[in-house]
N, C-alpha and C positions, 0 to 999 in steps of 0.2 A: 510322433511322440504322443503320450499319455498324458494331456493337461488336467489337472485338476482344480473342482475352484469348491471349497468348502462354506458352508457356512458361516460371515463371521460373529463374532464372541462377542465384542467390546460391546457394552453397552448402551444403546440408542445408537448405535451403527446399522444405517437401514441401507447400508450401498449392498454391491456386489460384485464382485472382481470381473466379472465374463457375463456379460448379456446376452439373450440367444439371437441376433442378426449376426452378431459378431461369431458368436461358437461359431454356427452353420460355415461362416467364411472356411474359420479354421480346419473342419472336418471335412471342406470340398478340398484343401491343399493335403489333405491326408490323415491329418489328426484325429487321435479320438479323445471325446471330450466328457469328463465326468462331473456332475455336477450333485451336492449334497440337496437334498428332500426339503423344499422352503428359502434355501439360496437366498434365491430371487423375491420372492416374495412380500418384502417391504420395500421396495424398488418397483414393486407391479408386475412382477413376471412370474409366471406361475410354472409348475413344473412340467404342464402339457404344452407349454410353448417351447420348453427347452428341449424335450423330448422330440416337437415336429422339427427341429432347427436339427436334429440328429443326434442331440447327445444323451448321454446313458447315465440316469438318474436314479441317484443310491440312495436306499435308506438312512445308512449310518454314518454320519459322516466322515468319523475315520476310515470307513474305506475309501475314500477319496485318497487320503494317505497312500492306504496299498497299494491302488492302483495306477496313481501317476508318475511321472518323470519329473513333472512341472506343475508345481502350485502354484497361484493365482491369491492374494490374500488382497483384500484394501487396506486393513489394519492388522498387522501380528506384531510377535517380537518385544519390543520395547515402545510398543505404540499402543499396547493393551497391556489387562492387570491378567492374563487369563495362562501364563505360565507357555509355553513348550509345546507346541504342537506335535504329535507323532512322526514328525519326519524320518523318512526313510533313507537309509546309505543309498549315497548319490546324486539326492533328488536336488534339485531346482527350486527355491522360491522367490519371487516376485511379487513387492507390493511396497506399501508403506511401512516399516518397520522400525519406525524409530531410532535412527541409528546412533542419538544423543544420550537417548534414555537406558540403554541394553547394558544390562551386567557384563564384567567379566566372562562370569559362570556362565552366562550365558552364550556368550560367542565360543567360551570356549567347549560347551556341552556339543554345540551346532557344528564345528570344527573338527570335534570328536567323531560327531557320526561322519562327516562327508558331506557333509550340505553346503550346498554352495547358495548363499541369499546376497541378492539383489536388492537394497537401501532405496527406493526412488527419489528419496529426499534429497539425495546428493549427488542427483543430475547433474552434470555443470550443466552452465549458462551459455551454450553455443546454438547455435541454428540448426545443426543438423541433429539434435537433441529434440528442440524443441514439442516433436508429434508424441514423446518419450514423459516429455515433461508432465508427471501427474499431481506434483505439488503447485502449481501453478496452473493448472486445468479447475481444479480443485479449489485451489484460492481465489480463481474469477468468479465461483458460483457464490463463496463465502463473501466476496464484497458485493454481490448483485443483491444478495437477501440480506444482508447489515441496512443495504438504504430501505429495502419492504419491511423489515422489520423496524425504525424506525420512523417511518408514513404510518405504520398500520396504527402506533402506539402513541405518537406525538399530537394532543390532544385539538393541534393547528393544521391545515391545509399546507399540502408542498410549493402549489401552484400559487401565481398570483392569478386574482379574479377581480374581473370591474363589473359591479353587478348595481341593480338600482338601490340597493342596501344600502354600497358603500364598497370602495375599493381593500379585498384582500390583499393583505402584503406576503410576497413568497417566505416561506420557512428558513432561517438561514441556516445552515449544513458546512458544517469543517470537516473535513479528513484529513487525518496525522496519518501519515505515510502513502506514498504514493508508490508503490509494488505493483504486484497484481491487481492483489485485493483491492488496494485503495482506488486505482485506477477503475476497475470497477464500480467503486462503490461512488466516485463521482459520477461516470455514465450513466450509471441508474436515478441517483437524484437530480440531475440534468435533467433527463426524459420525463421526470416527473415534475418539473417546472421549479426547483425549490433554487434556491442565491447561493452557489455553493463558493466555498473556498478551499483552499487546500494546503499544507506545508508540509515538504521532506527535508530531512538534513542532506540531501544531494541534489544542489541547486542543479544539476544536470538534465534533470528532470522539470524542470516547468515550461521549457516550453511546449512540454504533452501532457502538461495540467492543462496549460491554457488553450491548448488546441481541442481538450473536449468543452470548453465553455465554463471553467472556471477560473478566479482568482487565484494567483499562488501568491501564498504570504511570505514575504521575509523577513526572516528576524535576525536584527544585529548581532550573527555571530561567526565564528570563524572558523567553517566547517570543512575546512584543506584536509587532504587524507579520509573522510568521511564515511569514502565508499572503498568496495573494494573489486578487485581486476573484471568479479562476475557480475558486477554491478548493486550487490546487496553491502546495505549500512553495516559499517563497524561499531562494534562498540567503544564506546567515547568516554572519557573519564567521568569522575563526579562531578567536579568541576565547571564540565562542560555540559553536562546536565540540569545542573542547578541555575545554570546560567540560562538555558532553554525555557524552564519551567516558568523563570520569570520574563521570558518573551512572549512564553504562550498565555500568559496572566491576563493581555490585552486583547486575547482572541477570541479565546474558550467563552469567557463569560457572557459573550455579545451571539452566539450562539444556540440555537434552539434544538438543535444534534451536533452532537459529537460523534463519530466514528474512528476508533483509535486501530492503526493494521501495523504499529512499528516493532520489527520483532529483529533479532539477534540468534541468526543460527547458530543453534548449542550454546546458549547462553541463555539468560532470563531477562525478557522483556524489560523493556529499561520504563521505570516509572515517570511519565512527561504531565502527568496529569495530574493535579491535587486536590484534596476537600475544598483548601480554601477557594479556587478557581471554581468546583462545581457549588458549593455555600452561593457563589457569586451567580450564577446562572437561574434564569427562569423556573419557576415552579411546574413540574409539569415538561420537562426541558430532557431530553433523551440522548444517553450512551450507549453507543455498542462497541464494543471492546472485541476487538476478535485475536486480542493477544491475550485472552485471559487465559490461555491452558498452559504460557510459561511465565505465568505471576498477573501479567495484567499489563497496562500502559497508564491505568487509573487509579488513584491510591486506595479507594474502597469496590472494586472487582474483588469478587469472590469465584473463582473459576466452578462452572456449571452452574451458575446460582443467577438470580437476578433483584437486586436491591436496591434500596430506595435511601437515596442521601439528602437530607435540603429537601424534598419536593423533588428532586432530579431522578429520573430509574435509569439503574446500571444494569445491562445484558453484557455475562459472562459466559456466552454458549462458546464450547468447545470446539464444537462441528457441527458449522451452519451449512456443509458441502450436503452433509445426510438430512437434511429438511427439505432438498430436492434432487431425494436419492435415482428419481430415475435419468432424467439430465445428469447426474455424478456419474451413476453406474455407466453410463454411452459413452460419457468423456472417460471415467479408467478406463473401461474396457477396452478403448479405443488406444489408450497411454500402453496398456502394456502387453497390449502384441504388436505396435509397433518394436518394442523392445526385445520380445521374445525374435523378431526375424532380425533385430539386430544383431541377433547372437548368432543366431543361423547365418553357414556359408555352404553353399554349394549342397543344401538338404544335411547336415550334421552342424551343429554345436561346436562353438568356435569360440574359445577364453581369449580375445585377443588382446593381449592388458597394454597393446601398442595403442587401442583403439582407445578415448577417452570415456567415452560413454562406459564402457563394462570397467575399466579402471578406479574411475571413480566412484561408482555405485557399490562393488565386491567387498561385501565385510568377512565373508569364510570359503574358501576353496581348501580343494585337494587337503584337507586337513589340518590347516593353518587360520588363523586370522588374520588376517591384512587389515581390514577400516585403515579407512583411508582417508577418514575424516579425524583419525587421533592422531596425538602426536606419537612417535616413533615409540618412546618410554610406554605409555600406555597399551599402546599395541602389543609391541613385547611383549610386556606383563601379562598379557590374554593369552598371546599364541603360548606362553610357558605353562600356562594352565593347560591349556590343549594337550599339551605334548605329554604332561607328567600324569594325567589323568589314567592313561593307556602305558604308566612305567617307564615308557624309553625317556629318555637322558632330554631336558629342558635345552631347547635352541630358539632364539626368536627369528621368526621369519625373514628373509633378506627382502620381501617383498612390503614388508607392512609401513 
């Protein structure tokens, strides 16, 4: 096949879908590999690396387009503001694509041509996935650099120190949500010596809080049903919210970081965090929100922004995966050619929608929309835009 990996668009996206250790693999099982002029290049790789690795480096990068079978994206679709790539009838693509955020118009523009895209957001949660899994590759690096990013800023030492001074006392460090990210994001202030604690609403989860060396907190409440079959939080009423916020009231403020990672797939970040909690908190006392790109978990997160409440600084970075885009770029790259010979059987290309991995990722084949992350109604309503685009008679897909 004709892989291709474009430069991407989104703004301060410094990854790159295909690194060349990786191409080289691909192009010794056969492949030729095109890569767009600069790619790599905010990832550290430059375009005579890609070239010795073998692959064939274009000017412009819509001839990426022309020439592939298979595109390679980290961010398109509904995960940039940057519109419609030039996909080609029949092509292939693969990457992060927002599959929460995508218009109608738009699955159904995609549908129209023949393009069949690959969602990685909507991996499931299985094992034999997991080398697939880029949203979660991706989320270890965003909780590794939430805790550096907080050391670098927080005006106190992580570590404790007995010195002839006088004994420093370690920083104390909370993480709301224990996923990937947060999982991360205590490892990392572990290793930097800071008192961490931790609370998720899926008590399931503490005993691999407390197996990396931190506390998990419990708060009086009654979190039955909390999670769901994949193991990711549901969304919980107001209710049950408002009842949290006042559990987290005794936390937050004793606190000298906060790290908020609690997110709701396809849904907006549920707000656990209030002024009056951070009002409460040290001057000088540091957030990182790494749910600030679906609202936030903080009441004053401004997504992309970083601002100062109380004395307190709130970091609303988007994508802290691209602040160490070259570790990012090894880990996709690695996410999605595993994927890509998922799809291979026997040297050809194989839909097999028995398999769960291609099932649940496939937002457009053969000319239809499936997402398979909407409910049935919305689906429909996409694939009938597909259909009537091109004239013939509105049918919603039996597949979606």
């Amino acid at each position: 096949m004709n892989i291709g990996v474009p430069s991407e668009t989104e703004s301060g996206e410094n990854r790159v879908a295909l690194v060349p250790s990786i191409a080289e693999s691909l192009i010794k099982q056969g492949h030729d590999v095109y890569v767009a002029a600069g790619a790599g290049e905010a990832a550290d790789w430059s375009d005579n690396q890609y070239e010795t690795a073998g692959c064939t480096v274009v000017a412009d990068r819509d001839d990426v387009f022309e020439a592939a079978d298979v595109i390679f994206q980290v961010q398109a679709l509904g995960a940039t503001d940057a519109g419609i790539d030039p996909y080609q009838e029949g092509q292939i693509v693969i990457g992060l694509l927002g599959p929460y955020d995508i218009q109608d118009e738009t699955l159904a523009e995609l549908a129209d041509r023949n393009v069949s895209t690959f969602a990685l957001e909507l991996m499931p949660r299985i094992s034999r996935a997991q080398s697939m899994d880029a949203l979660s590759s991706q989320a270890s690096l965003g909780g590794y650099k939430a805790s550096l990013m907080a050391a670098e800023e927080l005006p106190k030492m992580f570590p404790m120190e007995m010195t002839a001074a006088g004994t420093v006392q370690p920083a104390e460090v909370f993480v709301i949500g224990a996923g990937v990210a947060g999982l991360k994001a205590i490892t990392t202030a572990e290793r930097l010596g800071a008192s961490v604690r931790a609370y998720d609403i899926r008590l399931e989860v503490k005993r691999e809080v407390e197996s990396l060396g931190a506390d998990f907190v419990e708060l009086d409440l009654e979190t039955d049903d909390s999670g769901d079959d994949e193991g990711y939080a549901r969304e919980m009423d107001e209710e049950f919210y408002a009842a949290q916020r006042e559990e987290l009231n005794r936390v937050v403020p004793e606190s000298d970081v906060v790290i908020t990672t609690a997110a709701i797939p396809g849904a907006p970040a549920p707000e656990l965090v209030t002024e009056e909690m951070i009002a409460e908190m040290d001057s000088g006392s540091v957030i990182v929100d790494l749910a600030a790109e679906t609202g936030g978990n903080c009441e004053p997160t401004v997504a992309g922004e970083t601002v100062t409440y109380e004395g307190v600084k709130i970091f609303g970075h988007t994508n802290l995966p691209a602040t160490v885009s070259h570790t990012a770029s090894d880990q996709f790259a690695n996410n999605v050619t595993n994927f890509l010979e998922n799809l291979v059987t026997d040297g050809d290309l194989d839909f097999d929608f028995e398999d769960e991995v291609i099932d649940s990722t496939l937002l457009t084949h053969d000319g239809t929309v499936r997402a398979p992350h909407r409910d049935d109604e919305d689906a429909a309503d996409a694939s009938e835009d597909a259909d009537t685009e091109d004239g013939t008679e509105a049918e919603a897909d039996d597949d979606a």
